[in-house]
C-alpha positions in Angstrom: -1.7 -0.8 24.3 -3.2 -3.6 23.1 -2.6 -5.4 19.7 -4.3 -7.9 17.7 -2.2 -9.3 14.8 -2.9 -12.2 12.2 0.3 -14.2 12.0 0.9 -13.7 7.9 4.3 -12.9 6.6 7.4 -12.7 8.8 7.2 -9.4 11.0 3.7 -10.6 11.9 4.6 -14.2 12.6 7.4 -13.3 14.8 5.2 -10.7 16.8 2.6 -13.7 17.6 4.7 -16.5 18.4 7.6 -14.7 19.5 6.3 -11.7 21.5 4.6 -12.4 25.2 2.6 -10.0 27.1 5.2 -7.1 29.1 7.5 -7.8 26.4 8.9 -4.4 25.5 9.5 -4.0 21.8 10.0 -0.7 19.8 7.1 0.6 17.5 7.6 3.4 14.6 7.9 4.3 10.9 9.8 2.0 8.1 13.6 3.2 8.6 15.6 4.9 5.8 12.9 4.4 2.9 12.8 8.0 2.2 8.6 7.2 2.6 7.3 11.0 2.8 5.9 12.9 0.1 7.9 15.7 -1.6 5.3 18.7 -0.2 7.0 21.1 -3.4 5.0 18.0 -5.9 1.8 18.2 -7.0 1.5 14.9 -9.0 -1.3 12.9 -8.2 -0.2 9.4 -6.7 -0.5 5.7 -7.4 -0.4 3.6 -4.3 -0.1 0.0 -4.5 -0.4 -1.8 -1.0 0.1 -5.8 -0.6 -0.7 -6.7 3.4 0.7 -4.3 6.4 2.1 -2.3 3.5 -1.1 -0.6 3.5 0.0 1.1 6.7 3.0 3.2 5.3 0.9 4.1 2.1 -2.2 5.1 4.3 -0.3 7.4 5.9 0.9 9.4 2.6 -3.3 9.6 1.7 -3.1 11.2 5.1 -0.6 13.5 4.3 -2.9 14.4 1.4 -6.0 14.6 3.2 -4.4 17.2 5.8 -2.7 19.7 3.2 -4.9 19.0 -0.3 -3.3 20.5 -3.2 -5.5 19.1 -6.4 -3.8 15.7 -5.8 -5.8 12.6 -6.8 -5.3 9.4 -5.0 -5.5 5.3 -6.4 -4.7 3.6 -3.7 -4.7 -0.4 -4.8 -4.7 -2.8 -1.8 -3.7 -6.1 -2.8 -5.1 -9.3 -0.9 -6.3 -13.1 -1.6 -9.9 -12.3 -1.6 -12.2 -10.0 0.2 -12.5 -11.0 3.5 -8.2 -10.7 3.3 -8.8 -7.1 3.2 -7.0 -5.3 5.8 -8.7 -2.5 7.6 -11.2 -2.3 4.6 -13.7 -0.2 7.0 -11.5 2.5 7.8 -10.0 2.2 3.9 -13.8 2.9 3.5 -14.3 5.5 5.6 -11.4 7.9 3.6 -12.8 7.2 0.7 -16.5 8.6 1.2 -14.7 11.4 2.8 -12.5 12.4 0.2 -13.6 12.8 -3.8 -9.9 12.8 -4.7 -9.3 8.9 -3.2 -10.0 6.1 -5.5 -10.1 2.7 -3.5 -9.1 -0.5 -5.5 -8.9 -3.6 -4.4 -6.6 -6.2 -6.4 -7.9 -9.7 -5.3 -5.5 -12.8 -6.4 -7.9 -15.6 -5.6 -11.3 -14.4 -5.3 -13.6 -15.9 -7.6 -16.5 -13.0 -7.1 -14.2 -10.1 -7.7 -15.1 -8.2 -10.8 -12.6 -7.8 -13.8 -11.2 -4.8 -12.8 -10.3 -6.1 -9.5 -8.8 -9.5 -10.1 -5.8 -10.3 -10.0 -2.1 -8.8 -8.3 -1.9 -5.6 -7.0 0.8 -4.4 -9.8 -1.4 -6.0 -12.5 -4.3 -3.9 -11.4 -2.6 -0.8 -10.9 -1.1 -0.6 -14.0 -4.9 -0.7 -15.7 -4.5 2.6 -13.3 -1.1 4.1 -14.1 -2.0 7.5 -15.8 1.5 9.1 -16.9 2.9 11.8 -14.5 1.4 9.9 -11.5 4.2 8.8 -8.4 3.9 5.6 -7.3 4.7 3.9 -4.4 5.0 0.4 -3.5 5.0 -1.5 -0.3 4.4 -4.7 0.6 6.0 -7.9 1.4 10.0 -9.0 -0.9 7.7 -12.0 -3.0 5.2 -8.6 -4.3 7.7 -5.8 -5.1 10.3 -9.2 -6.7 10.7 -7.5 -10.3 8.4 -4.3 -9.4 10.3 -1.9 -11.2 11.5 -3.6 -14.0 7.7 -3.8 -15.0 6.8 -0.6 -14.0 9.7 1.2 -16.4 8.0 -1.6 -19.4 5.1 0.2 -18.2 6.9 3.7 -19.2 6.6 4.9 -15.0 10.2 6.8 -15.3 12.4 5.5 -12.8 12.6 8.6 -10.5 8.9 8.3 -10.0 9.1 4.8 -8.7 9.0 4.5 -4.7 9.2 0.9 -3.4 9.2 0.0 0.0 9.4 -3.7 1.6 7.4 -4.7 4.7 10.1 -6.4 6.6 12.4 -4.6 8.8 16.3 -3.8 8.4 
């Protein structure tokens, strides 16, 4: 298996300077985050991604995508400016493929984004909160730093609120 990682925030950093080739090292999903979606629900979901947090929250839009129930889908991927975007073809790809996906991207330093898309990816999803929606959060500690407390100013009840960091236990 071959990897190719950007040395960003810590997980990454550590795999690239840290990690040689042969180096055996365990792969799999976030533990204990409770990151699944509640098959019984049929709320339509707010994602908001900030780096290799998109990965976790791509996989609940697969969930979706393999047992649709009338759910609709913002997923908000937060970067510094567009060519920051992780995995933006295959973001693109689900998104042509599925009428229930909205894609929106939340660029922090981009001076060409438009003014739906600037700024952090909590500021932009909240212009897409829509009450009754989950959402889910996962990204690096500085992104999800005081998350919640302006999601529930927001009026996202608390229950609703999933948050997820990047880093590892």
């Amino acid at each position: 298996m071959e990897l190719h990682v950007r040395a960003v925030a810590a997980v990454s950093r550590a795999l690239v300077h840290a990690v040689r080739p042969g180096d055996p090292f365990w792969l799999g999903p976030p533990r204990d985050v409770g990151l699944g979606l509640d098959p019984a629900s049929r709320a339509d979901l707010l994602l908001v991604a900030g780096g290799t947090g998109l990965a976790p929250l791509r996989s609940l839009v697969e969930q979706v995508a393999a047992a649709p129930a009338g759910r609709r889908v913002t997923l908000v991927v937060g970067a510094r400016a567009f060519a920051d975007l992780y995995d933006s073809v295959s973001l693109d790809r689900l998104q042509c493929a599925h009428d229930w996906l909205t894609l929106v991207p939340a660029l922090s330093h981009e001076p060409l984004a438009g003014a739906g898309e600037r700024g952090d990816a909590l500021t932009v999803a909240l212009d897409h909160y829509r009450p009754g929606q989950e959402v889910y959060l996962c990204g690096p500690p500085p992104m999800l730093a005081g998350s919640r407390l302006r999601l529930l100013a927001a009026g996202v009840p608390a229950e609703r609120i999933h948050r997820v960091t990047s880093r590892q236990p």
